[in-house]
N, C-alpha and C positions, 0 to 999 in steps of 0.2 A: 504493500500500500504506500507506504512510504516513496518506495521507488518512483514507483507511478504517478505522486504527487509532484515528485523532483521534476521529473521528465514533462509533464503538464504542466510545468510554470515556466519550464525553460523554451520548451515552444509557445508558449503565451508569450514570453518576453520575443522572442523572434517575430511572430508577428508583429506586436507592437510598434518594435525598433525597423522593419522594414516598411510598416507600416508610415511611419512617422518619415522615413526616408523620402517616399516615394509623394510624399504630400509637402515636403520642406527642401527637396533637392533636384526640382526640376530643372532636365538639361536645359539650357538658353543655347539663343543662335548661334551665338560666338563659341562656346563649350559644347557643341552637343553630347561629349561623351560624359558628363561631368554627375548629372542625374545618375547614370545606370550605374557609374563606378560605384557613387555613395550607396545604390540601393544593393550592388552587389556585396558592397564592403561589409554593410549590416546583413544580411545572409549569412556571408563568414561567420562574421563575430558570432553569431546564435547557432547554427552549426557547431558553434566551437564548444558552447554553453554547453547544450545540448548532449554534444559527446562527451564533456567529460562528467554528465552525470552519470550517461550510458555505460560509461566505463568500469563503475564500480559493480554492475552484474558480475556474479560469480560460479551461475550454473551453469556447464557444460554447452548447454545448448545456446546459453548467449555467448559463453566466451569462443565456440564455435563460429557464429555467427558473425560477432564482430570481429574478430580474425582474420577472416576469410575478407570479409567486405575490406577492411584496412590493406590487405593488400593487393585488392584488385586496385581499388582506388591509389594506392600509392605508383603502380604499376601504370595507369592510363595518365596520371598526372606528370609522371617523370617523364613518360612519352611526348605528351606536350612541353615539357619543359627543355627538352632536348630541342624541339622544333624556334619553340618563341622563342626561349631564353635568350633575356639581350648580354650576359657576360658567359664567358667562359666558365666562369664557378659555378652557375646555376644548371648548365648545360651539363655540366660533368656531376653534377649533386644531383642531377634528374637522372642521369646513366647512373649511378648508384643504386639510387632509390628502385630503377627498374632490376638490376643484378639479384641484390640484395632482397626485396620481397619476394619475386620468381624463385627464388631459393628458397626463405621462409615457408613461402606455399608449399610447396612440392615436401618438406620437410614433416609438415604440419597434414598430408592430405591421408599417408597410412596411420597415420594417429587418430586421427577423425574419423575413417574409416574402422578402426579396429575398439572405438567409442559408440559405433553404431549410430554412426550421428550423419547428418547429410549437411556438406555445406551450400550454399547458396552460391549462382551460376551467374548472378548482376548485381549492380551494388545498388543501394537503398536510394530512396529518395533523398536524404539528406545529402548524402555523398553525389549523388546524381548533380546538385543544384555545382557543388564544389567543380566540379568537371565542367558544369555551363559557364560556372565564374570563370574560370582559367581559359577556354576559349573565346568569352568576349571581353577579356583584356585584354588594352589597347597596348601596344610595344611599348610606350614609356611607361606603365603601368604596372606590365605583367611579373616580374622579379619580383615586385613590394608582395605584390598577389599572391605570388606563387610560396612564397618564403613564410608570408602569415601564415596560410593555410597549413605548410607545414609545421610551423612550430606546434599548432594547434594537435594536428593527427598526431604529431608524438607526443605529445603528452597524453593526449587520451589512449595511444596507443600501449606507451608506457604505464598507465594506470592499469590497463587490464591486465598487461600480462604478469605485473607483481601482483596483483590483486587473484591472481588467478591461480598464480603460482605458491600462493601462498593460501588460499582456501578453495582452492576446486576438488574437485572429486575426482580426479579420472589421474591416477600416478603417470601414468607417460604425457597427458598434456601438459601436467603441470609439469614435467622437467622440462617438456618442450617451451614453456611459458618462459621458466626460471633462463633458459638458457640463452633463449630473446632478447633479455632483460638488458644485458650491456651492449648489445646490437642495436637495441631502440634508444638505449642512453648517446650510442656516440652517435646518430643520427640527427638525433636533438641536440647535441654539444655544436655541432658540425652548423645546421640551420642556425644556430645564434651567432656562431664564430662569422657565418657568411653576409648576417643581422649587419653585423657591429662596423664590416671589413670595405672601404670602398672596392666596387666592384673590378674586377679584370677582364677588359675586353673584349667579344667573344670574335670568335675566329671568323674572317670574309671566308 
């Protein structure tokens, strides 16, 4: 109950705050892109909310769930990040991100399998909306985009799998969880270090 109270106010506030967006940040002539940025940016941000209440799920079948989905979604976002990315760091933090969770998955899918658990074949609507944002931002944009969004999934992403790994039920997810744990850490170290760091130019 409690859960379900968290998650119904965090998508209350995401309406709100997009709501509020899209009635206080209309594009003008001279800016057209400038409305959808703002209304994109509050999506994020409540997405981001949102997940990290999700996060703290610790039955099997959620931490199956959000697993899987985190790293499809990591997996088509690194893809576009490889395409847009306007610096070299981002472009090569997206070819990570794709390596690194196709590995995760593939690690995680006889485990899942041998849980009697099924994962899911597309990613959720929340993550869906995540994937609209990152292809309609604009080139000068997309980096800030792409970088928030991340720091958000890893942290939510890092929530679950200590949380998981630390009260799930099912002994080989959780050691798969526990083993995640400094994978998702230096991914998240990585995303702030790239925050902080003026960008490096990306290759013609």
């Amino acid at each position: 109950m409690r859960r379900a109270f968290i998650l119904a106010a965090a998508a209350a506030a995401a309406l709100s705050v997009a709501a509020c967006q899209k009635t206080d940040s209309q594009p003008s002539a001279a800016d057209p892109g400038t409305g959808n940025d703002a209304v994109n940016a509050a999506q994020d941000a409540a997405s981001a909310a949102v997940g990290a209440a999700s996060a703290t799920q610790i039955s099997t079948e959620d931490f199956v769930t959000s697993a899987a989905i985190s790293d499809m979604y990591e997996i088509q976002a690194g893809e576009i990040a490889q395409k847009k990315g306007q610096s070299a760091d981002v472009k090569a933090f997206g070819k990570t991100m794709v390596t690194d969770h196709t590995a995760l998955s593939k690690e995680l899918k006889p485990l899942i399998a041998a849980a009697g658990k099924t994962p899911p074949t597309g990613l959720d609507e929340r993550r869906k909306g995540l994937i609209d944002n990152l292809n309609a931002a604009s080139a000068a944009e997309f980096d800030q985009v792409y970088l928030k969004q991340q720091e958000a999934a890893h942290d939510e992403a890092l929530s679950l799998m200590r949380n998981y790994a630390e009260k799930g039920d099912d002994v080989n997810l959780k050691a798969a969880a526990s083993k995640a744990v400094p994978k998702v850490q230096a991914h998240l170290d990585h995303v702030k270090q790239l925050q902080a760091a003026p960008p490096a130019p990306a290759k013609k």
